[in-house]
N, C-alpha and C positions, 0 to 999 in steps of 0.2 A: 573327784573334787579338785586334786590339784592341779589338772588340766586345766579341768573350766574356769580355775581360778587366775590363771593366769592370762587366759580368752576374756574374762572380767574386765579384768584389768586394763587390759588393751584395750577395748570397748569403749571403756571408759574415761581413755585420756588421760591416766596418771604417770604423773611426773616426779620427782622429788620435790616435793615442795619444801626443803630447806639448804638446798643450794643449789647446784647449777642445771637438775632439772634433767637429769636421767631417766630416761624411761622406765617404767617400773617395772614393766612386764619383759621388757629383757633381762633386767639387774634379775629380779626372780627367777630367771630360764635357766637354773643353775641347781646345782647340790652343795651344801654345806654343812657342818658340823655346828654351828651359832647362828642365832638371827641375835642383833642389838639392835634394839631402838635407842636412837640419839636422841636421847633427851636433856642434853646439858645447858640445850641455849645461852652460850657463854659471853657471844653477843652484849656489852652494857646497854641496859635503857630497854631490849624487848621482852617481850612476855606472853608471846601467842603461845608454844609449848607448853611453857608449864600450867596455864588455864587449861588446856585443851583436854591434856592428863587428868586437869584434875575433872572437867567437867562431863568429857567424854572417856572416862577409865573404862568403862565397861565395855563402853563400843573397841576402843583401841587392843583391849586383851583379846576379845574376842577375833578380830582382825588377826592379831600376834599369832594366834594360835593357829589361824588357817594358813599362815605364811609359815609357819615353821614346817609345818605337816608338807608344802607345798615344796621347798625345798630338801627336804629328810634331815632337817635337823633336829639334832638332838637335845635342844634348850634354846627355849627362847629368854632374851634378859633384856629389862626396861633400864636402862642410865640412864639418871636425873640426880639432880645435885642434892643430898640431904635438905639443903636449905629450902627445899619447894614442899613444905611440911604439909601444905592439903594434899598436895596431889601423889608421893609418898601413901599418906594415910588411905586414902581411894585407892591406888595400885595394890599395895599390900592386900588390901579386902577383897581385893578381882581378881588376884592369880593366887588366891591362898587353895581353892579346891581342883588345881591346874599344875599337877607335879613336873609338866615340863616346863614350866613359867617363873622366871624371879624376879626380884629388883636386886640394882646394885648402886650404888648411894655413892656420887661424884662427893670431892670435896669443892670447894666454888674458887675454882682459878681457873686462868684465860690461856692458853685456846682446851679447855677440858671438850669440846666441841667437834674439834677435829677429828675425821673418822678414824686415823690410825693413832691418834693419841688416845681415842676412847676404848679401841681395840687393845689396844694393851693395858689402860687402867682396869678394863673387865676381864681381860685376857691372860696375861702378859704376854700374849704375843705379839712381837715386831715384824710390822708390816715391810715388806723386803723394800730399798730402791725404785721410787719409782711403780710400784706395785698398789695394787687395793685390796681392801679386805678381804677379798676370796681367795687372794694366794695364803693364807690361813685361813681359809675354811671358812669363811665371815663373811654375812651378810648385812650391813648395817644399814636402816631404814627409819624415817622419821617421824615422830608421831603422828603428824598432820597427814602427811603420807599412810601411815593405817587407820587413818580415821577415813581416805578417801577411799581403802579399799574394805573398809567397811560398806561403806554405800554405793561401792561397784556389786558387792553382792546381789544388795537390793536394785539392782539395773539403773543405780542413778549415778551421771558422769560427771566430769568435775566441770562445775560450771562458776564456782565461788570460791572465794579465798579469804582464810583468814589473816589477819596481822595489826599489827600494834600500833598505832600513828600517837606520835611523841611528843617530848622536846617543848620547844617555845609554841606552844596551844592552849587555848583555854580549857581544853579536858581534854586530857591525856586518854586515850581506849585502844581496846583492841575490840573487831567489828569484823563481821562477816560479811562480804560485798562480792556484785558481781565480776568475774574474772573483765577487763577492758574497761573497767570505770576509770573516766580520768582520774589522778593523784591530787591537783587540784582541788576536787570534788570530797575527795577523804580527808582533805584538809580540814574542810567547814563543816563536816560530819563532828571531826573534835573541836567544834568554837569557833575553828580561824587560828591566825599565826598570833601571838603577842606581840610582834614587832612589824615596823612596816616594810624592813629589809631582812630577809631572811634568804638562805640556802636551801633547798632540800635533798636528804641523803636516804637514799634506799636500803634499805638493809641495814645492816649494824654499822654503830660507828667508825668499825676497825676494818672491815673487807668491803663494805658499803661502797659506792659511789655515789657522787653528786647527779641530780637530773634536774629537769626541765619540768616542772609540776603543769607545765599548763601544754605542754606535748606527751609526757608519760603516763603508760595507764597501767594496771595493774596486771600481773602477770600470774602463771600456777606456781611459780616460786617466790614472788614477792613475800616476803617477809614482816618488814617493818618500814614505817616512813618516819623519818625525823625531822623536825622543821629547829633551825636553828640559825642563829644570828647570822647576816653574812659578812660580819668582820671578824668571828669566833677563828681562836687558834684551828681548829680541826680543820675548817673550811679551807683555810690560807696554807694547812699542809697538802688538801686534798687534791688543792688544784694546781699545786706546784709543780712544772713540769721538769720532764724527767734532765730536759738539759742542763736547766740550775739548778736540782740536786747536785747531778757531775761535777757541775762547775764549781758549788760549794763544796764539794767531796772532796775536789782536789787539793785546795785552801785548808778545809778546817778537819777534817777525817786524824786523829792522832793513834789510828791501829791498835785500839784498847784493845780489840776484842771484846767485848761486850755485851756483840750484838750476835756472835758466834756462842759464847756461854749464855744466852736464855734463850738461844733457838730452838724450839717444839721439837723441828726434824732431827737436829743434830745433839739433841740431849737422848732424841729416843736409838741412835749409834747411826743415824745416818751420816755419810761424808759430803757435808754443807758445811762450808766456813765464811757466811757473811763478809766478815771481816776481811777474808782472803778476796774476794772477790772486788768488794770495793777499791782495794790496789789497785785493779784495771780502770777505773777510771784517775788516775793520779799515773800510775804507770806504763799502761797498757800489761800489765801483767800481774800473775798473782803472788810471784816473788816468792814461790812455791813448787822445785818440780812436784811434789807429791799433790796438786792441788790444780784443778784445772775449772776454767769458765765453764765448761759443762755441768759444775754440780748447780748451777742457777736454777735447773731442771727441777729440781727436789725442793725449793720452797715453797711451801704453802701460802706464801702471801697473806699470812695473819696478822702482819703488820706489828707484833712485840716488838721486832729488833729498832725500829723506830723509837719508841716507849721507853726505850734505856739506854738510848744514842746522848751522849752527853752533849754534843755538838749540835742535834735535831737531825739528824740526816736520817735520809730514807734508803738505807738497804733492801728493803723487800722489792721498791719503784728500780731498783736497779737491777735487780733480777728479774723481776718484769718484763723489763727492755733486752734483757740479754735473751731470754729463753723466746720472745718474738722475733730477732735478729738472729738468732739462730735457727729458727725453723725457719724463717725465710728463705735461710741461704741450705736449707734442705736440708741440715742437723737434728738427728734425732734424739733421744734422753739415749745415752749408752749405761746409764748408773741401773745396776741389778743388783746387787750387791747386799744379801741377808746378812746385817747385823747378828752376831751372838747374844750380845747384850749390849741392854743400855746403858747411858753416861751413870758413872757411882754417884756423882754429883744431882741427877735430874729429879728428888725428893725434897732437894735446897732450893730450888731452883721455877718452883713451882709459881707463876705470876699473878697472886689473889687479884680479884675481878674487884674487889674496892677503891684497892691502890692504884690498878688501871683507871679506875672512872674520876679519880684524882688528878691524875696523870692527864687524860684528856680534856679533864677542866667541864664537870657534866653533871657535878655533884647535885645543883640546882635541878636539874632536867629527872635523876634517878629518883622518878616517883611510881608509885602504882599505876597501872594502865588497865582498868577492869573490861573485864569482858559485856560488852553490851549489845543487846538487839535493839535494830533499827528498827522502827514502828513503821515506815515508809518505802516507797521505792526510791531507791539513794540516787540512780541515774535513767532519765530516760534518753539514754546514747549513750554507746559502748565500742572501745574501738580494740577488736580484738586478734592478737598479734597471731600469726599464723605458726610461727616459729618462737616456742616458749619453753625449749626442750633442746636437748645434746642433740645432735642428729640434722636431719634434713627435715624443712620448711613444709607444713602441712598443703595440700594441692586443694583448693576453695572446692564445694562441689553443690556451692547454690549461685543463685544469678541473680542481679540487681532487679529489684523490685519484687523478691521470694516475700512471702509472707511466713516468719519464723517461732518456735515457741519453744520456751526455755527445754534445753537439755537433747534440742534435736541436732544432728551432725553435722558441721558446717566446713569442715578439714580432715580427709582424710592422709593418712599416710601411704604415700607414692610406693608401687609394687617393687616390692623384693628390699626397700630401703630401711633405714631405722630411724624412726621418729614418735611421732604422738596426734592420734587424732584431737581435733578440736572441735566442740560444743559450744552451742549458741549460751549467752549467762542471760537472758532476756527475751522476753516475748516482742517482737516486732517485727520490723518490714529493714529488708537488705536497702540500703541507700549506697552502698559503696563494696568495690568487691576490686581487689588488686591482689597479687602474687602474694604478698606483705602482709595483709591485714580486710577484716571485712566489719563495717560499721553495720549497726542493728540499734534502729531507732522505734520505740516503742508506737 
């Protein structure tokens, strides 16, 4: 079983679907000692997880439980925030007759989300510099993610996705749709926008980026859609580019440290010091021998240090730019560096996910987003990305004018490489076929 489970998988085109879209059948080509499922969606405003949990618990334990076996581990554990009390109550009931199976009950602060902060809230183990959760034994995987390799069992690929569409909408949901629906399209799925100028943001407010709703389609990891004013504070931070950050860093930056004390990384004993780093653009330097541009590598780009910049400066956007300037110039991460222990501090230090949605100014928007079935076909034309996954660009292996039906293989992954096959999300006819992307119109 654990072979074929991971032959599954593969088949079947799974990806992370709650971040940057890992292939699954490689993350699984491994031995570990834990499987965690990420269940903290710390994310303010989505809500596809913890529906999922709660709707599909049994399919998701069940999944759990062949992925544990698959790798040899010895416990599998579901994190999810106490606060998600249906889906809680439904997990409890699914791995109660399953002694390698538990929960463990996040408290609800930001980024509770993060693989190695979760890792060590279930764990306490600290994820080394630089490193992922298999250098502790850890495999962490997302619910969505074993609900897809739930129905790889049953030979069905990922051809659908779910996620949450938000914000300024006349009904807020979260909807199961096929993977290449324009974003546009899931707009009007929730009502339409409330306003007639709006932004829209992918993903969570906090790691999210801004797109193109009437060029963007949906993806195996898309997440969440936000639609939201476009003169809102978030939007005017989002799109600020990195050079008048700089430019304002250098003026208004008064070296609190601040932004250094509520960092994820550097409370769990990583050596990241925001603060130090921001020097270099005021300095060129970090006015630290003990401290070098290189630690820019080790952010996670959660975007907190922002959130308690008294000034508004974006430290995360400035490590951003340095760890792409530095690989450019052919710099690799040199930080390995296993942590003994965490900051004494990092218990104080914890950044509730209310105060953040204060903080971003969202309060209006944080409402319920129920899980709903569409009665209809939500698009007939789908424009589906070939490259949806870490790795290399799926190679087309149908031809303009193929006549296609949902769930047959339209991308496979190029010999000896590592990527993700791709699945038609629609019954029609190829009208379009490029390196990039192949249109299927019903």
């Amino acid at each position: 079983m654990e072979n074929n489970l991971i032959q599954w998988i593969e088949n079947a085109g799974i990806v992370g679907a709650g971040g940057a879209g890992f292939p699954t059948h490689v993350k699984l080509n491994a031995r570990a000692e834990y499987v965690i499922v990420n269940g903290a969606e710390c994310e303010p405003l989505l809500r596809v997880d913890q529906q999922l949990m709660d709707v599909y618990s049994s399919e998701i334990v069940m999944a759990l439980s062949e992925v544990v076996k698959a790798v040899g581990a010895r416990q599998g554990i579901i994190a999810l925030k106490k606060k998600y009390k249906n889906a809680v109550n439904k997990l409890l009931n699914a791995v109660k007759s399953n002694s390698e199976l538990d929960i463990f009950l996040l408290e609800d602060f930001y980024p509770a989300g993060d693989e190695q902060v979760t890792v060590y809230e279930v764990l306490k183990r600290i994820v080394p510099e630089g490193g992922i959760p298999l250098n502790v034994e850890t495999v962490v995987i997302n619910p969505e993610t074993l609900l897809n390799v739930y129905n790889a069992l049953k030979n069905e690929p990922v051809t659908e996705k779910f996620l949450t569409v938000t914000g300024a909408v006349r009904n807020p949901i979260t909807v199961k749709v096929p993977i290449g629906t324009a974003i546009s399209e899931i707009i009007e799925i929730a009502g339409g926008a409330t306003c007639d100028e709006y932004a829209v943001i992918e993903g969570g407010p906090m790691m999210g980026g801004i797109i193109n709703p009437e060029q963007a389609v949906v993806r195996k990891n898309t997440k969440g859609i936000i639609v939201i004013p476009k003169n809102h504070s978030l939007v005017m931070a989002k799109k600020k580019a990195i050079e008048t950050m700089i430019r304002e860093s250098r003026i208004s930056c008064c070296h609190c440290s601040l932004c250094t004390d509520i960092c994820p990384r550097n409370l769990l004993g990583h050596k990241l010091h925001p603060d130090k780093l921001m020097r270099i653009a005021g300095y060129n330097s970090t006015c630290d021998a003990n401290s070098k541009v290189t630690e820019a590598f080790l952010c996670c780009e959660c975007g907190l240090c922002e959130q308690v910049c008294v000034m508004e400066l974006q430290p995360w956007k400035l490590n951003k730019f340095l760890k792409r300037r530095l690989s450019d110039n052919g710099v690799k991460n040199p930080n390995s560096r296993k942590p003994e222990k965490v900051s004494q501090f990092r218990e104080y230090r914890k950044f509730p996910v209310k105060k953040l949605i204060g903080r971003l100014g969202l309060e209006k928007y944080n409402v319920d987003a129920p899980l709903v079935e569409v009665k209809k076909d939500i698009s007939n034309r789908v424009k589906i990305e070939l490259r949806q996954h870490i790795g290399v660009c799926a190679e087309p292996v149908v031809s303009l004018g193929d006549v296609i039906i949902k769930g047959q293989l339209i991308g496979d992954i190029p010999e000896g490489k590592m990527g993700a096959k791709i699945h038609a999300s629609i019954d029609g006819i190829v009208t379009w076929v490029s390196e990039n992307s192949i249109v299927i119109e019903r």
